[in-house]
Structure formats: structure tokens, C-alpha cells
N, C-alpha and C positions, 0 to 999 in steps of 0.2 A: 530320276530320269536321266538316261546317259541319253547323249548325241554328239557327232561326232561324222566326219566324211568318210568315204568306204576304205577301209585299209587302217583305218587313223591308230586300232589298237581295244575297238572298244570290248572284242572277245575276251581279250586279258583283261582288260578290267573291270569284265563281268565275272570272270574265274575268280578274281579277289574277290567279289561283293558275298558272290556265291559260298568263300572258304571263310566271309564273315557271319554267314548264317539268313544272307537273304537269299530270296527267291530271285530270280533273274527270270523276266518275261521279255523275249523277242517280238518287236514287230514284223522283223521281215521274215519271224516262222512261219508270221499271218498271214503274209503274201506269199511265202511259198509253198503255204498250204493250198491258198485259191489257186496259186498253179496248178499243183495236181491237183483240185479236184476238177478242174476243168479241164484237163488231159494232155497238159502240154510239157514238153521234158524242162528239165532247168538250167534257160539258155538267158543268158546277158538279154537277150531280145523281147524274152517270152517273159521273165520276170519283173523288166522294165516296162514292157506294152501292160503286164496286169496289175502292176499298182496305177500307173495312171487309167487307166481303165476303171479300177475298183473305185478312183476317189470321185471321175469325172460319172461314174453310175450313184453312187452312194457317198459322195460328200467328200471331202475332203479333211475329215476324221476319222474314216469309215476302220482304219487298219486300227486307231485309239479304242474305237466302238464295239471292236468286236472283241477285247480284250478286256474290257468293264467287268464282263460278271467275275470271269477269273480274277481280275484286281483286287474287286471286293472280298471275293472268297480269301482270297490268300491274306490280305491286309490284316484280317481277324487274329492270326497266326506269326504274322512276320513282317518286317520290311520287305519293300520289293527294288527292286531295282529295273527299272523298263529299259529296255535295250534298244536302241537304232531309233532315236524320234529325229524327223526327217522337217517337220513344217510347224510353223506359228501355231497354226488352226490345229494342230493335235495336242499339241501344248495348251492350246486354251479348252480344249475339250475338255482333257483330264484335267485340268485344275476346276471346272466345273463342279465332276465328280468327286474328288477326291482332295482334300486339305492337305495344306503344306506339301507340296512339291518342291523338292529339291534338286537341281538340274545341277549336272555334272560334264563335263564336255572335255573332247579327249582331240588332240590334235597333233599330225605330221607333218611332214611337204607332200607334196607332190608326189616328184621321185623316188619317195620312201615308199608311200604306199601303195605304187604303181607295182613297183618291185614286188613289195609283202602279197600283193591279190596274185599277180602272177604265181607267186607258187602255195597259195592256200588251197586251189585245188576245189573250190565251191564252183557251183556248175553255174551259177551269177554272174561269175567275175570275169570271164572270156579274155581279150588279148585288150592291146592299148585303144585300138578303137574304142570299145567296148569303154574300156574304162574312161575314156573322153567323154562318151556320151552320158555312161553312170555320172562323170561328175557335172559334166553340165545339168542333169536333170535335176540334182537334187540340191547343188547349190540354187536352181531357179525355185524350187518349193521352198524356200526361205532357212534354208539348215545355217548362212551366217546369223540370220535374225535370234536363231533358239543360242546358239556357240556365247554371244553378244551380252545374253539372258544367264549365263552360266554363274551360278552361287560361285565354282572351283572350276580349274582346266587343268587338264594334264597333257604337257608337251610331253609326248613321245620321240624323246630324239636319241634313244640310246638300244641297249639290249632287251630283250622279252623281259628277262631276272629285274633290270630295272625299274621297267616297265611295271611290273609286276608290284613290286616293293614300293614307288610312289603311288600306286593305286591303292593300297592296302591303306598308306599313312592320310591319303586325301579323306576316303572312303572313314577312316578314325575321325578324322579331323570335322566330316560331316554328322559325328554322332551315328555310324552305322557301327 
């Protein structure tokens, strides 16, 4: 399970997980799928109003919940690696469902990742507003509580190549 604030680097070091031979599952493909199907473009606004929406309709594991059957499916086959866990309560979902959880957490400054969403170019990410209130939201769903929980962290304070190359040795070092 990676977690990690928005920008921190966790793409990269799902690309490693991915070039080790695991599956990598997105949470927030699960919210931005409820986006579209609910017909709204992919705006800083619309994807932050629909997760809290989704959790305050359906719980507040509901993005953990709808990725189970796939977890299990794939687990058969491979490690997984879950991408973007956000709060406590999805963390203690899947450890529910699924043994041994190994949590991984990936961490920048601020500034750094302010920078990095500005030019990723995801319809999420919008301007500095935006990215205040991204981070206020999701620092309030408990993301230091899961960070705190982390087996490994990786500070991201350098290049992508680096970035890249300490995920791979962490990623080794957790037996993936």
C-alpha cells in the first residue's frame, strides 16, 4: 500500500513496483472513474466534491471497497501495490480483507510538489488554490496518521532517476 500527499512522487514509485512485476491499483482511478460516470469533467473541484461525497454516501472505505474484488483477483497471480491510500479507515478496511499489508509512504515539501502538479498536467491538479485545498482535504482524512503507520518512506528530495532508483532498492528491500 503506497500513501503519500499529492505530488509527493507516488507515480514513480509505482512505475518501479510496476518494472518489479507487481500490479499497481489506483485509488483515485476509482474516483475518477465515479467522475465520469456521473458526467462531470476533471476539475480540482469536481474530483474533490466526488470523493468526499462517495465516502459521506457510502462510508468512508467505499474507494478501498470497490477495489476488493480486483485485489483478490489479482493477489492469486501477484503482488499488488495500491496506490494513493488517503485515510486510517481504508487502511483498516483492507487489512480486514487482505493479510499482511505493507505500507510504504513516499514524501516531499510543499514547494516541491506544488511545482511538480503544476506541470503534470492531470485535470485534478488546477492552480495553487486548488492545490491548498487538495492538501487541506486530505491531510484532514488522516493521510499523516497512514505516513506515521509506514513499514519504509521515501523522501523525495532529488531527480525523477533518483527518485526512481530509491524506490526500486525500498520496494527490494520490502521483499517485492
Amino acid at each position: 500500500m503506497l500513501c503519500g500527499p499529492p505530488g509527493s512522487g507516488k507515480g514513480v514509485v509505482s512505475r518501479s513496483a510496476a518494472a518489479r512485476g507487481m500490479v499497481v491499483l489506483s485509488l483515485g482511478d476509482v474516483v475518477r472513474a465515479e467522475v465520469a460516470a456521473r458526467g462531470l469533467d476533471e476539475s480540482p473541484e469536481n474530483v474533490g466534491s466526488t470523493a468526499l461525497s462517495m465516502r459521506e454516501e457510502y462510508g468512508e472505505d467505499i474507494v478501498v471497497v470497490r477495489l476488493l474484488d480486483k485485489i483478490h483477483e489479482t493477489l492469486a497471480d501477484a503482488d499488488i501495490l495500491i496506490d494513493g491510500m488517503r485515510q486510517p479507515e481504508e487502511m483498516e478496511s483492507l487489512k480486514q480483507h487482505i493479510p499482511n499489508v505493507t505500507v510504504l509512504a513516499v514524501s516531499a515539501t510543499e514547494d516541491s510538489r506544488s511545482g511538480w502538479l503544476s506541470s503534470r498536467g492531470r485535470g485534478e491538479d488546477g492552480d495553487n488554490s486548488d492545490f491548498s485545498q487538495r492538501e487541506d482535504r486530505e491531510w484532514r482524512w488522516g493521510l499523516d496518521v497512514l505516513m506515521a503507520q509506514a513499514d519504509a518512506m521515501i523522501v523525495n528530495d532529488g531527480s525523477l532517476e533518483r527518485l526512481s532508483t530509491h524506490s526500486d532498492e525500498i520496494l527490494k528491500n520490502l521483499g517485492f
